[in-house]
Phi, psi and omega in degrees: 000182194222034167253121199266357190246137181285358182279314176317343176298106200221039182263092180307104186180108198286012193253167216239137170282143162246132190286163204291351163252029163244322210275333208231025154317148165263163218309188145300151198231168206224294188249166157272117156336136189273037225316142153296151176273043183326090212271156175333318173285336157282342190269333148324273182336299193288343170289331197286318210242008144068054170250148220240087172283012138311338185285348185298307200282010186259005166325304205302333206272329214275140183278206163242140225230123174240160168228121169262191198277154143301127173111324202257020194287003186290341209247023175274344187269333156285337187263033142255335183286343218241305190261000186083003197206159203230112186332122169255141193271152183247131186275346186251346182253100176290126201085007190251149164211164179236148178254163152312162181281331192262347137353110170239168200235359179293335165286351189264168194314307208294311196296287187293357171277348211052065192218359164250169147185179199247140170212145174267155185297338169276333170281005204252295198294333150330307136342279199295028161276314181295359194039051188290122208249149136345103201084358176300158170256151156215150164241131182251089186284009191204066203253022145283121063215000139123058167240355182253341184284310164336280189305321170307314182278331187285323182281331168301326181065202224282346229193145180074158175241172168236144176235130195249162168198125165228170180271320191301098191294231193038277170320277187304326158330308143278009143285336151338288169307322196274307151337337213249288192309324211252355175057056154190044177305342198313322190264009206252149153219129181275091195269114151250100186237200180252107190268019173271003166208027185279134193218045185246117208254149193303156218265343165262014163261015218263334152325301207294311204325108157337114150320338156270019169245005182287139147276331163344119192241160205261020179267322172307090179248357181277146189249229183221122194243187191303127166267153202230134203300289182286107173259152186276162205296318128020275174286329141354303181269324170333308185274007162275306183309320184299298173342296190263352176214308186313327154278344198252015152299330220208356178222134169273308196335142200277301179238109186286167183276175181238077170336100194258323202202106171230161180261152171323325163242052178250011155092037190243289168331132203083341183290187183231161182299324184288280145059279192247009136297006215268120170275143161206141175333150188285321202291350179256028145344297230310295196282344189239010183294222173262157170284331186225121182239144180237100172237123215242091194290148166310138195229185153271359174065003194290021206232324184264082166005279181320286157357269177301322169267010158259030173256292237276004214256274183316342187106151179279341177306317182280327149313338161312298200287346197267337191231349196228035166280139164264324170304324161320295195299322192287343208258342196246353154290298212285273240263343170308310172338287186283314168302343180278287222308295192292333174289004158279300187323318156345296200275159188265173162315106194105350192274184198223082185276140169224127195253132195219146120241174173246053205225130182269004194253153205271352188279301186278355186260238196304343177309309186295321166292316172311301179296325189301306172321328173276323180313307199223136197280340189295284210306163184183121172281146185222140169328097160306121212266117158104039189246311163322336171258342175301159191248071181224163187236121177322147160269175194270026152261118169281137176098017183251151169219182229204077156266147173218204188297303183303308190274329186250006174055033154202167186327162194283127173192126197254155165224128190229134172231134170207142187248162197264100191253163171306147177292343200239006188264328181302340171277314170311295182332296191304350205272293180302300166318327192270335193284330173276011159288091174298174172277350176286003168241027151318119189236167189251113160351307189284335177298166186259162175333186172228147174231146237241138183340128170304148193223309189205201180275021196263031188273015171277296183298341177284342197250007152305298183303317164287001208259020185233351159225123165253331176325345202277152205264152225225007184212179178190124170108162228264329181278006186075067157268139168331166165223133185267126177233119169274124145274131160212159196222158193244163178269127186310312179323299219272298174272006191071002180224135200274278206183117158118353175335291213261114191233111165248095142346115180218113191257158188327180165048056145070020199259175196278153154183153177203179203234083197297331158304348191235022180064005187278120153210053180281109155247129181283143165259125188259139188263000000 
């Protein structure tokens, strides 16, 4: 690993780290791969990045992934009589079927009724990470070209909204259109922004916010009435007017967002321009942000099979400039960042971001998870619920998963879910611990740790290791309680990291605890 201090760490876990060509070997193979004629500065790239340029040769193998509307599995007998061929249900995925790979489905009827669309199973499993509930707000910030922005409002139903945001109008532009075909535009609004500064909290939230972070002004009576692809010459100038004075009240961001599209009950309608433009600190979140955020970031794409064999169609050349710049690469881990980053600033307390690329490389993935985590004291990694069934492999972060061609027969793809805890609750925790502290359980400062119930077999190295710092403070909280330090450690051959990496803080009773010198503001639940 590439953190030389182990307190610095934050891969929680009690199993031996595997390095990304061990945790991700492929699958058992049947045939021999049909290889891309692949050029040398890529098989580079891919030796660099300790990628298996075999997965390339697994197209043929890999199907085409349809999602139907919920109510319409009836209308599967026709689009195999139409196509020949007959949808196989994917059993781990609710909606999903694979089709043969050389199908195509835009002509048929179903595709033009809007009642199929093609999503591959791993951006399907993405979503279905977010765990998305009835009435949730979700914000989707990097939500071209929109089949996963789809899959989000069908599963949201009648209640709660979506807010989609790309930098790209062109791009969101057709999602538009795709709202539109698949009719389930009602709850959805469409932003064209920078989503590394968009800060606009959902429209039915608009109550919790401090009136004094409201900009609303009382000369501003005009509102937002039901939109219409042709809005009258009225709302046009409204939405020049939102452009040049309405945002720039409550924001510096250079290029303000843009309103492209909201459905009627997407909580717009009736608003005022400041309204639903209204900006607030990221630190007043908390409370009205989203329940749910998706930021499924711009990548190098080298994770998408499909992806990589149109460089051979476009020229190779242009894979140089898109996928093998090192200045590219090194400018999109900064902006991969600032999107996960601001889109945690996003989420309210309690709520749940699930972070994607369609990228294999250990730079834009787990790394990029690895920093975010020491950056913000908030964040906490999670367990995807239902991933155990899933045909994906852990990343070298636990509780991160990995699909790729071989092990899961669809596109490359990393997924991390982290939930938001109060920035104040380990102090509150410690706070609650000391009142509940007698004085007979008061410990002396001078004694060295207590060291903590065996949990697996490094407890010999755990208790070298504190007995090899003794400097570390043996207490905690204004009454002295002992304090418990759990060691657990990975084997170096494998991660690079040494015996003792990993430290989980525990205080008496089963309580929360952490070492604020020492930068831990992981809270565990210990069993």
């Amino acid at each position: 690993m590439r953190h030389a201090l182990a307190i610095d760490v934050m891969l929680i876990s009690l199993t031996p780290c595997l390095s990304i060509e061990a945790n991700l070997g492929p699958m058992e193979r049947t045939t021999e791969p049909s290889m891309l004629p692949l050029p040398e500065e890529f098989l580079g790239f891919l030796r660099e990045n300790n990628i298996d340029s075999s997965i390339y040769g697994a197209t043929d193998s890999v199907p085409r992934y349809i999602r139907v509307k919920p109510g319409n599995e009836a209308c599967l007998q026709e689009l195999e009589a139409e196509i020949k061929s007959k949808p196989l249900k994917l059993e781990w995925l609710t909606g999903f079927y694979s089709l043969p790979n050389n199908v195509q489905i835009a002509n048929t009827r179903l595709y033009k009724h809007g009642l199929i669309y093609g999503i591959d199973a791993a951006s399907g499993a993405a979503v279905s990470a977010l765990n998305v509930l009835a009435g949730d707000h979700v914000l989707d910030l990097c939500s071209a070209p929109g089949a996963k922005l789809c899959m989000i409002l069908e599963i949201l139903g009648d209640s709660g909204s979506v807010t989609g945001v790309d930098v790209s109008q062109h791009r969101l532009a057709a999602c538009r259109t795709m709202l539109q075909k698949y009719s389930l535009g009602d709850r959805c609004r469409l932003f064209v922004a920078d989503g590394t500064t968009f800060s606009l909290v959902p429209t039915k939230r608009i109550n919790y916010i401090d009136k004094a972070c409201c900009s609303t002004s009382q000369e501003n009576v005009d509102v937002f009435h039901e939109w219409t692809s042709r809005r009258p010459w009225k709302e046009r100038k409204k939405t020049a007017r939102q452009r040049q004075i309405g945002f720039s009240k409550i924001s510096s961001v250079l290029q303000p967002p843009e309103l492209i599209f909201y459905g009627k009950k997407s909580g717009v309608v009736g608003l005022s321009i400041d309204e639903v433009f209204q900006s607030i600190p990221g630190t007043d979140v908390s409370g009205c942000g989203y329940d749910k955020v998706l930021v499924d970031a711009e990548c190098t794409h080298d994770g998408s099979v499909r992806h990589i064999q149109k460089f051979e169609q476009w020229g190779w050349e242009t894979l140089q400039q898109r996928v093998l710049n090192a200045e590219r690469t090194d400018s999109l881990t900064v902006l991969q960042l600032k999107l996960l980053t601001n889109g945690f600033q996003l989420l309210k307390v309690g709520g749940s971001l699930v972070y994607s690329t369609c990228s294999l490389t250990i730079a834009q993935n787990e790394d990029v998870v690895e920093q975010f985590l020491q950056e913000n004291a908030s964040a906490v990694l999670q367990e995807v619920e239902g991933a155990k069934s899933w045909p994906c492999r852990s990343g070298r972060i636990p509780k991160t998963l990995r699909f790729d061609p071989w092990t899961s027969q669809t596109s490359g793809l990393f997924v991390a879910k982290c939930s938001k805890i109060l920035a104040d609750e380990e102090n509150a925790v410690l706070a609650n611990a000391d009142e509940e502290q007698s004085d007979h359980n008061k410990a002396n400062p001078s004694q060295p740790y207590m060291i903590g119930r065996k949990i697996s077999k490094w407890d010999q190295l755990r208790a070298e290791w504190l007995k090899n710092n003794p400097s570390r403070p043996s207490t905690v909280g204004p009454s002295k309680m002992p304090r418990v330090l759990l060691v657990t450690g990975s084997s170096s051959e494998l991660c690079e990291n040494p015996v003792g990496d990993h430290l989980l803080l525990k205080s008496i009773k089963n309580k929360m605890d952490y070492d604020q010198s020492y930068k831990f503001y992981r809270l565990l639940f210990l069993s």
